[in-house]
C-alpha positions as a Markdown table, in Angstrom:
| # | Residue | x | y | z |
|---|---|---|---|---|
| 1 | Unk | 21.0 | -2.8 | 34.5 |
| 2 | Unk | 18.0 | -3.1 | 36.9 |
| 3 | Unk | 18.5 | -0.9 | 40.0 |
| 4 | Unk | 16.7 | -3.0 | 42.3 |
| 5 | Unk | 19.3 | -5.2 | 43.9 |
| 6 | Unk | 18.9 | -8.8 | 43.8 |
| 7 | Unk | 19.0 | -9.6 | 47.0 |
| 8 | Unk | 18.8 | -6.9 | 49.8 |
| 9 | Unk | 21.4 | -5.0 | 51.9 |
| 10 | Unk | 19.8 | -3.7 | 55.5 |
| 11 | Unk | 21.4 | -0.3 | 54.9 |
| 12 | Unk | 23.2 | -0.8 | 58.4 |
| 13 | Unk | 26.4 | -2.8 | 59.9 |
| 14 | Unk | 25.3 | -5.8 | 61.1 |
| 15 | Unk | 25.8 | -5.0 | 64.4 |
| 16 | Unk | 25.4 | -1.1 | 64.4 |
| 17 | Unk | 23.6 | 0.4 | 67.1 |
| 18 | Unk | 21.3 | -1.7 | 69.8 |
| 19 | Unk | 18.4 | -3.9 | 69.9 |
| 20 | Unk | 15.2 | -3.2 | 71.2 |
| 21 | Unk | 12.2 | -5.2 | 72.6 |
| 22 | Unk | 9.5 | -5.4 | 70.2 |
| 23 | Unk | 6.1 | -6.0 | 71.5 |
| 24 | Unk | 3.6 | -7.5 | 69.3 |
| 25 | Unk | 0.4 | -6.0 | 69.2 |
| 26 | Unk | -3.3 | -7.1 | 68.1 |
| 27 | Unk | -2.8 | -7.2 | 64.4 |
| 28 | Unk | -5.2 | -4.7 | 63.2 |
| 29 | Unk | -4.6 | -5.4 | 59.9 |
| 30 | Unk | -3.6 | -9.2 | 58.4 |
| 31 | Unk | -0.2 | -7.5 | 57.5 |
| 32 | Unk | 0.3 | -5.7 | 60.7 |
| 33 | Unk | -0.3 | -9.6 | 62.5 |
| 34 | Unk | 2.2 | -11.1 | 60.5 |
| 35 | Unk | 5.0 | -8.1 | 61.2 |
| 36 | Unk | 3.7 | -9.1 | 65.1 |
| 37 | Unk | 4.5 | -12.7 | 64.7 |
| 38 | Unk | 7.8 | -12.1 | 63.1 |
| 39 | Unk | 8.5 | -9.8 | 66.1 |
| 40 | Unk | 8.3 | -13.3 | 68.3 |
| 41 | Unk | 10.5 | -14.5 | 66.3 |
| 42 | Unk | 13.6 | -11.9 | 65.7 |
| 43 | Unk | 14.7 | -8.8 | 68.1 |
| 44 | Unk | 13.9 | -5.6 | 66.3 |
| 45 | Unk | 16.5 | -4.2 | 65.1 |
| 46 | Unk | 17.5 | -0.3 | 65.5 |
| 47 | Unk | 18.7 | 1.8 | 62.5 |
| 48 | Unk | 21.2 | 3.7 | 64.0 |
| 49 | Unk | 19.4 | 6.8 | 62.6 |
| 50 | Unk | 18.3 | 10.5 | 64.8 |
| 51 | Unk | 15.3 | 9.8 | 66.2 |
| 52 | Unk | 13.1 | 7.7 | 68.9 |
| 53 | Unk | 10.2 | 5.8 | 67.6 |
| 54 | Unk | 6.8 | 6.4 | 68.9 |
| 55 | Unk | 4.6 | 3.8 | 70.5 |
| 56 | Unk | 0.8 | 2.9 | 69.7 |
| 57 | Unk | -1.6 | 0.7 | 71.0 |
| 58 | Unk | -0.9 | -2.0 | 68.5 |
| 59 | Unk | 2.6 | -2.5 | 69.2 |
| 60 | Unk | 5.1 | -0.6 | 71.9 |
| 61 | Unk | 8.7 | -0.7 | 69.9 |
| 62 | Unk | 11.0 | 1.0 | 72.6 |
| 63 | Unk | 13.6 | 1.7 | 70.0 |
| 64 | Unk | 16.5 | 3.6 | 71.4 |
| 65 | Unk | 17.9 | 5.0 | 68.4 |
| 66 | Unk | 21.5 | 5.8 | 68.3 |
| 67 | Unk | 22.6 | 9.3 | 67.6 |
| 68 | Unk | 25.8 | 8.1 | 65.3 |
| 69 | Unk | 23.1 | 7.2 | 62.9 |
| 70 | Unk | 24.5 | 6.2 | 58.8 |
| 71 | Unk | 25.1 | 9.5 | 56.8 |
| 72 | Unk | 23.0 | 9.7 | 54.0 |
| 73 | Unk | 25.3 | 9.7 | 51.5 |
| 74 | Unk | 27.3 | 6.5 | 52.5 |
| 75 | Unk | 23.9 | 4.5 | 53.0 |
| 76 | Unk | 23.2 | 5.6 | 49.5 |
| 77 | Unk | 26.9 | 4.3 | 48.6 |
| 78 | Unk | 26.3 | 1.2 | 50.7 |
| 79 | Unk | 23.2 | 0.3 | 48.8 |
| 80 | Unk | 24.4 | 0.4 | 45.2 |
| 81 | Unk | 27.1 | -1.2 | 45.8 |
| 82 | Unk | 24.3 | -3.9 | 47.2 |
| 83 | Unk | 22.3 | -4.0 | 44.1 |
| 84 | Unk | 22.2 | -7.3 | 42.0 |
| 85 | Unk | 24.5 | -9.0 | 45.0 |
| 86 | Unk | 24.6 | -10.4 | 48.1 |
| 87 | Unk | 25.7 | -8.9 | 51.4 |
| 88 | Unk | 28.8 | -11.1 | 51.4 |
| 89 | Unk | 30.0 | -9.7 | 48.1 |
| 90 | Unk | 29.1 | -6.3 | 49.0 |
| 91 | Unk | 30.8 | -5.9 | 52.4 |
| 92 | Unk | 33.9 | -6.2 | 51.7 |
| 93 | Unk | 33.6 | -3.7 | 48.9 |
| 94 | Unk | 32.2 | -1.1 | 50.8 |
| 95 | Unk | 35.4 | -1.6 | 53.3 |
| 96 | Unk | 37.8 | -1.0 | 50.8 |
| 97 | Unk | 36.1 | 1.8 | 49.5 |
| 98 | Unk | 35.8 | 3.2 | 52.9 |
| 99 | Unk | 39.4 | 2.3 | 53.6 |
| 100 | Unk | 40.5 | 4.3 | 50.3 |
| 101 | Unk | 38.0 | 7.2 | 50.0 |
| 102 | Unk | 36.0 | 7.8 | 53.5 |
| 103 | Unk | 38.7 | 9.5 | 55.4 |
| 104 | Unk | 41.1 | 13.0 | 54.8 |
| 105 | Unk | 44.3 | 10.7 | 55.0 |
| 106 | Unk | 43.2 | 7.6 | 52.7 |
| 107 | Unk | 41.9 | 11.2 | 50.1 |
| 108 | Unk | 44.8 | 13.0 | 50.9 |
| 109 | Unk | 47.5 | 9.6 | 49.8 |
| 110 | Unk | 44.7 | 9.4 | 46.7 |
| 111 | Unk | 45.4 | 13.2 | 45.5 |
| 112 | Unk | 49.3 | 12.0 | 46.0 |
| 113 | Unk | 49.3 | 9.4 | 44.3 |
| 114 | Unk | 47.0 | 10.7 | 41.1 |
| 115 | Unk | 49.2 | 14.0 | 41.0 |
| 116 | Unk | 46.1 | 15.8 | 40.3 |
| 117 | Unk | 44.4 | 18.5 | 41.5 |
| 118 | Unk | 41.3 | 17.6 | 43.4 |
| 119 | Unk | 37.6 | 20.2 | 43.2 |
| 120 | Unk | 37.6 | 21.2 | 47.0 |
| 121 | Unk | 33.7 | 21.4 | 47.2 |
| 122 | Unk | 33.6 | 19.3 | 50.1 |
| 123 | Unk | 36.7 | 19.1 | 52.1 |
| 124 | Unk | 37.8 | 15.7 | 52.7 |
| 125 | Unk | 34.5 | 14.2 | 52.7 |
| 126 | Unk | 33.7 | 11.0 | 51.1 |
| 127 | Unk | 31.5 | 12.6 | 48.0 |
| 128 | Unk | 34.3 | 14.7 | 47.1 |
| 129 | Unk | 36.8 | 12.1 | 47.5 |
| 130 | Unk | 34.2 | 9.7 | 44.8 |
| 131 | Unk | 33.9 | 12.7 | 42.7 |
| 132 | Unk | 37.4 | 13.1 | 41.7 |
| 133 | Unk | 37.7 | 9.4 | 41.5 |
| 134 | Unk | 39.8 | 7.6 | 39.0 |
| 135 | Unk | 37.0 | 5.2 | 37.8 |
| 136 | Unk | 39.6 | 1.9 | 37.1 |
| 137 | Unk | 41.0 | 2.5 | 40.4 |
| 138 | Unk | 37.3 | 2.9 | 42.2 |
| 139 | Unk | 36.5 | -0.2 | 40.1 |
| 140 | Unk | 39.3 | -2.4 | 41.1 |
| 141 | Unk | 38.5 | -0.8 | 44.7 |
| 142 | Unk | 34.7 | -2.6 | 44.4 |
| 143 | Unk | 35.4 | -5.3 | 42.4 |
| 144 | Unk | 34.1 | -7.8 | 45.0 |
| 145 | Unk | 30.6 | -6.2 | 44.1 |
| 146 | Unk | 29.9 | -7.2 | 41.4 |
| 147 | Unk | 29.2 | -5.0 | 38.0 |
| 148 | Unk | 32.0 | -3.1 | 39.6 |
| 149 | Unk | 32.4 | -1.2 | 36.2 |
| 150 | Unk | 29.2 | 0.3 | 36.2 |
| 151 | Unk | 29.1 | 0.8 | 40.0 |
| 152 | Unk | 32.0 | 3.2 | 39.7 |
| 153 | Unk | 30.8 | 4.9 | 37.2 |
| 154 | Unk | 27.6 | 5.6 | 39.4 |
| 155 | Unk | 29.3 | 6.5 | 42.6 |
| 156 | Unk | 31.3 | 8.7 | 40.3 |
| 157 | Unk | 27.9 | 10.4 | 39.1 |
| 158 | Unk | 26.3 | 10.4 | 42.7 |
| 159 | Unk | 28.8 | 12.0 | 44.1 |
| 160 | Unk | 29.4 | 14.5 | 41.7 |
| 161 | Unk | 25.7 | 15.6 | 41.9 |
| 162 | Unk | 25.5 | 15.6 | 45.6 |
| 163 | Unk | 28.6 | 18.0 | 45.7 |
| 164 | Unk | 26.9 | 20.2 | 43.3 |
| 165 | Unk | 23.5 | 20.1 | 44.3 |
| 166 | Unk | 24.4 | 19.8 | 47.9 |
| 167 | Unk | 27.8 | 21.3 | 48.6 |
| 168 | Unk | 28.8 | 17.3 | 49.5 |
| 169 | Unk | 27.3 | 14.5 | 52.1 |
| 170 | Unk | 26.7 | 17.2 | 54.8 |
| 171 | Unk | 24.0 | 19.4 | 52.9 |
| 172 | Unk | 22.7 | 16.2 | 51.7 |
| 173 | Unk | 22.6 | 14.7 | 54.8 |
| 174 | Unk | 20.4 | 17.4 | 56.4 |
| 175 | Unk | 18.3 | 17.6 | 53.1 |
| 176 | Unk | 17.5 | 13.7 | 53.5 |
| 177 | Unk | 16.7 | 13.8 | 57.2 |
| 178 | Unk | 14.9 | 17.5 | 57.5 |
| 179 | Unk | 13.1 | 17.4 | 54.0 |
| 180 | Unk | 9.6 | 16.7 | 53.0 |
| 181 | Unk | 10.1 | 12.6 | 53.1 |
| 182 | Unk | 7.8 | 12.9 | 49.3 |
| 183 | Unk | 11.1 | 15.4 | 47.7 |
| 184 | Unk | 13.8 | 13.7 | 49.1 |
| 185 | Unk | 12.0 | 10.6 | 47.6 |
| 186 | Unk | 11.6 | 12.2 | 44.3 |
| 187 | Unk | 14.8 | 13.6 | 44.4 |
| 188 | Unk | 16.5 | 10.1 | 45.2 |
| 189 | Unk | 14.7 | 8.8 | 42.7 |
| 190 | Unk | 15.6 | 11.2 | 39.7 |
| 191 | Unk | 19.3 | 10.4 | 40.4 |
| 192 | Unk | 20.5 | 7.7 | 37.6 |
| 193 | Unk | 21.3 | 4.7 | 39.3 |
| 194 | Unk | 18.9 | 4.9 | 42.2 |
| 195 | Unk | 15.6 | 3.1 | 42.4 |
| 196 | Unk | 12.3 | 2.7 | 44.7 |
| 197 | Unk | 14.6 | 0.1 | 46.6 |
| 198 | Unk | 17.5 | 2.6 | 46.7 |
| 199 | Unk | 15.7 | 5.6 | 47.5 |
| 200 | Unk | 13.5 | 4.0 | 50.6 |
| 201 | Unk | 16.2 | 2.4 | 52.2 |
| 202 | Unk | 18.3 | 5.7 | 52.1 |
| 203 | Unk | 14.8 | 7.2 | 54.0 |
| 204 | Unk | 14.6 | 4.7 | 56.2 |
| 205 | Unk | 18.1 | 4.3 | 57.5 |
| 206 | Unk | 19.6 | 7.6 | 57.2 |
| 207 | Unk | 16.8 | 9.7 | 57.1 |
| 208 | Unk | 14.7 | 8.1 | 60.6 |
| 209 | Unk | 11.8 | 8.1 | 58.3 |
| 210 | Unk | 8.7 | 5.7 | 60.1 |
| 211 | Unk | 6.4 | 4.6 | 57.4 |
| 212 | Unk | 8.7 | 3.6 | 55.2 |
| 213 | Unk | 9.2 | -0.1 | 53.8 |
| 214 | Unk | 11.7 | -0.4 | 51.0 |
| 215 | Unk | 10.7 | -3.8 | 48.8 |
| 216 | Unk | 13.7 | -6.0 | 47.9 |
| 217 | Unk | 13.2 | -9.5 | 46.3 |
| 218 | Unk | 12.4 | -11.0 | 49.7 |
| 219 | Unk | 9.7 | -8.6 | 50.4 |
| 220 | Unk | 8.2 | -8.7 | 47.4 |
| 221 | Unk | 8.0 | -12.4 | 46.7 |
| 222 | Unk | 6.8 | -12.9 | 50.7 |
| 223 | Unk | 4.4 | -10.1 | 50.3 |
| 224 | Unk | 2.6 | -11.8 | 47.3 |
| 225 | Unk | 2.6 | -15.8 | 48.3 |
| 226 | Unk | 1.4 | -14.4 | 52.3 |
| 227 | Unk | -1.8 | -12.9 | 50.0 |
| 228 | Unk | -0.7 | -9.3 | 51.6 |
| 229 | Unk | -0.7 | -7.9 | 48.1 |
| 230 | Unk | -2.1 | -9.0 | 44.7 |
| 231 | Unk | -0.1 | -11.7 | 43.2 |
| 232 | Unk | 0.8 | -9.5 | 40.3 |
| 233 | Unk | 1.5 | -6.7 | 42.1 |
| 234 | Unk | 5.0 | -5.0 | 40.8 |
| 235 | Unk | 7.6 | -3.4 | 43.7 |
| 236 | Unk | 5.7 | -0.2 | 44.3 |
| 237 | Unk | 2.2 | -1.7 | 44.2 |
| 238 | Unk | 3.5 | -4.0 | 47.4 |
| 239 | Unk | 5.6 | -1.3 | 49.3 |
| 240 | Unk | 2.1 | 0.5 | 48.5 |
| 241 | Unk | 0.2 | -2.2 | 50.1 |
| 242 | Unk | 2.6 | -2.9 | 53.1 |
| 243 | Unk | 2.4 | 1.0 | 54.3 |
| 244 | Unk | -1.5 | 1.2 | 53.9 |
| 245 | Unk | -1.3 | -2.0 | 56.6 |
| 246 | Unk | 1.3 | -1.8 | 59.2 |
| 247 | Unk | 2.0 | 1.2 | 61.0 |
| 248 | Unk | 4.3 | 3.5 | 60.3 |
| 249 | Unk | 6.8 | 2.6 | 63.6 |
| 250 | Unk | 6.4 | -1.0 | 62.7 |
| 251 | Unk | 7.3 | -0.4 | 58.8 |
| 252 | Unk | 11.4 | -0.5 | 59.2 |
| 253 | Unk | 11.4 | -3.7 | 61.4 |
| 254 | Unk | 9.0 | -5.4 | 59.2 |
| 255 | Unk | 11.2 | -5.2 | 56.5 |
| 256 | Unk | 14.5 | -6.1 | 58.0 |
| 257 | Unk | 12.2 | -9.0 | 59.6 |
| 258 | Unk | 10.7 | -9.9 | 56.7 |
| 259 | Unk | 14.0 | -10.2 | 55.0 |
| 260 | Unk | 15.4 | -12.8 | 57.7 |
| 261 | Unk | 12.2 | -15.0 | 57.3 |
| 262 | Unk | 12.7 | -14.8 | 53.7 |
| 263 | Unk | 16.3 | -16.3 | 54.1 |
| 264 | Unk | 15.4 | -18.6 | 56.7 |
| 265 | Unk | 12.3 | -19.8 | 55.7 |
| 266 | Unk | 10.9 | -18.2 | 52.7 |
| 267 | Unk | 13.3 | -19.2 | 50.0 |
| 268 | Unk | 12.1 | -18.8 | 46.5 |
| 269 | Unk | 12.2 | -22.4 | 45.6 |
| 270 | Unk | 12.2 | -24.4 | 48.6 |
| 271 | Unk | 10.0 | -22.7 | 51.5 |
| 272 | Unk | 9.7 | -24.4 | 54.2 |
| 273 | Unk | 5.6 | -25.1 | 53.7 |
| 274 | Unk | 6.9 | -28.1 | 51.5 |
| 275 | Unk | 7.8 | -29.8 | 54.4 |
| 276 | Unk | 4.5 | -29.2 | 56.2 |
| 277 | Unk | 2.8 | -27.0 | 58.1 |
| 278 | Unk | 4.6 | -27.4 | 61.5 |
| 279 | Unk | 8.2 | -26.3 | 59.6 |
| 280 | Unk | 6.9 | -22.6 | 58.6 |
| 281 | Unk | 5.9 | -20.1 | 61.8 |
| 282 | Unk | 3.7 | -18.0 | 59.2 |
| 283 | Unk | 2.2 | -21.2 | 58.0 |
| 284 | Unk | -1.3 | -20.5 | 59.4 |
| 285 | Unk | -1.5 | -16.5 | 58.0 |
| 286 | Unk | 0.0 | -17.2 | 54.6 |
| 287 | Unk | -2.1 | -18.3 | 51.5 |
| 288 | Unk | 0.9 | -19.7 | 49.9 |
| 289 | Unk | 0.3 | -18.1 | 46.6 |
| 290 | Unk | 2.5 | -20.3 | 44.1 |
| 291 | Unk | 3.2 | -22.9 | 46.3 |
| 292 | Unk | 1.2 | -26.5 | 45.5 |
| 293 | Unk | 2.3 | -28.7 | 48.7 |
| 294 | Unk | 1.3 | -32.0 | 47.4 |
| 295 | Unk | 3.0 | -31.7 | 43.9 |
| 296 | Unk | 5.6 | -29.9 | 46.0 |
| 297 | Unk | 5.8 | -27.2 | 43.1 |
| 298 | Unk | 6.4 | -23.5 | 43.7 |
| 299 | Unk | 5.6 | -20.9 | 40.6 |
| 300 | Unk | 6.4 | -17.0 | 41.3 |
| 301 | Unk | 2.6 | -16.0 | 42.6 |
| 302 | Unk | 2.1 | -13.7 | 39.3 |
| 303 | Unk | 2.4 | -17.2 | 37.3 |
| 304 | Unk | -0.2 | -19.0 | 39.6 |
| 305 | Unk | -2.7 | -16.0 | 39.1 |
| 306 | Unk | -2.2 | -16.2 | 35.3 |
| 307 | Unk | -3.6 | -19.8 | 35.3 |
């Protein structure tokens, strides 16, 4: 199973927390101009997470963030059960689950009904309730998802490991927002199940982390036909890129932005450069890697550089 997801989950509600004015700078850098002219066209959106952003000369984001910001651990929750889905599918899973395991009286009717003896490592809290899990009941809780099987069995594992390693979603919490951003990377990352995707979202959302810009297929494919990274460049080699050349405060709305355009106007076959310049707002700063207009053929840009 590839841990990326297919199509990216923003990590927050959809309308959590508030929106901010976002100010476009002078593009210092050819990525930072085209985060600036995806700013005119989409409100930035806060994260919900503990902190304010900083301004700069470039760009002054007045981001009020809200202090009910995602817990870590149900962002990392959220975000697998995102992976190879759509936002659609993966909503109303994450409901249910929430309806069933994220409260004391949905875990106490769960011990209830299982007869079973629960761990008590973490009280009522929503890792402990995963960790004693019944994995056909979690799965037929996230079926909507997709690979609901394998989901469970990862929540399952997750949460197990976070109540061990963390005494549940509080100590994780506080070890995802107060810890050296590069461990609680690594750390994400050595859990089974969670990828570069995975791990930077969970940074950026729960953990208030600026320079961070998690790579989903969007961002990846818009990264390489814009020329903002090398056509063959894999996931990390464009979140690599991207964070070299936009500033840090700028990093979490240019992906959320970035995503949008990519849904809007970006699509992997049928951007909206094949029906002429005027139809694409980033026509003028993209190089359109892939993309032959007048045969109006499009080729992933790692194909086109191969030629």
């Amino acid at each position: 199973m590839d841990d990326e997801p297919a199509e990216n989950i923003s990590g927050g509600d959809g309308d959590a927390g508030r929106f901010a004015e976002f100010e476009p700078g002078d593009g210092t850098s050819r990525a930072e101009a085209v985060v600036d002219r995806l700013g005119d066209l989409y409100w930035q959106k806060t994260y919900g997470v503990r902190k304010t952003t900083s301004s700069s000369s470039a760009a002054r984001q007045n981001a009020e963030r809200s202090e009910d910001g995602r817990d870590a651990f149900e962002c990392l929750v959220r975000t697998v059960l995102s992976q190879n889905t759509s936002d659609v599918a993966s909503q109303p899973a994450h409901d249910a689950l929430m309806e069933r395991y994220g409260g004391s009286e949905a875990r106490s009717a769960a011990d209830s009904s299982s007869g079973e003896r629960r761990d008590p490592r973490d009280g009522d809290g929503l890792a402990a309730a995963l960790a004693d899990a019944h994995r056909d009941e979690l799965a037929e809780t996230i079926s909507s998802a997709g690979l609901y099987n394998q989901k469970s069995e990862t929540l399952v594992r997750l949460a197990d490991r976070v109540c061990e390693e963390y005494g549940g979603e509080a100590g994780f919490d506080e070890f995802v927002r107060t810890g050296d951003p590069g461990e609680v990377r690594a750390a994400l990352l050595d859990m089974k199940g969670v990828g570069p995707k995975t791990a930077d979202c969970v940074l950026l959302f729960a953990g208030g982390r600026d320079g961070v810009f998690p790579v989903d297929t969007h961002v990846h494919r818009i990264a390489r036909r814009l020329g903002l990274a090398p056509p063959d460049a894999d996931h990390e080699a464009v979140r690599a890129a991207l964070e070299a050349a936009v500033p840090p405060e700028k990093c979490g709305f240019g992906h959320t932005a970035m995503i949008q355009f990519g849904r809007e106007y970006c699509g992997a076959r049928e951007p909206a450069c094949l029906d002429g310049p005027e139809a694409c707002p980033l026509y003028e700063r993209c190089d359109r890697v892939g993309v032959d207009e007048l045969a109006e053929t499009v080729v992933d840009p790692a194909e086109a550089a191969g030629e």
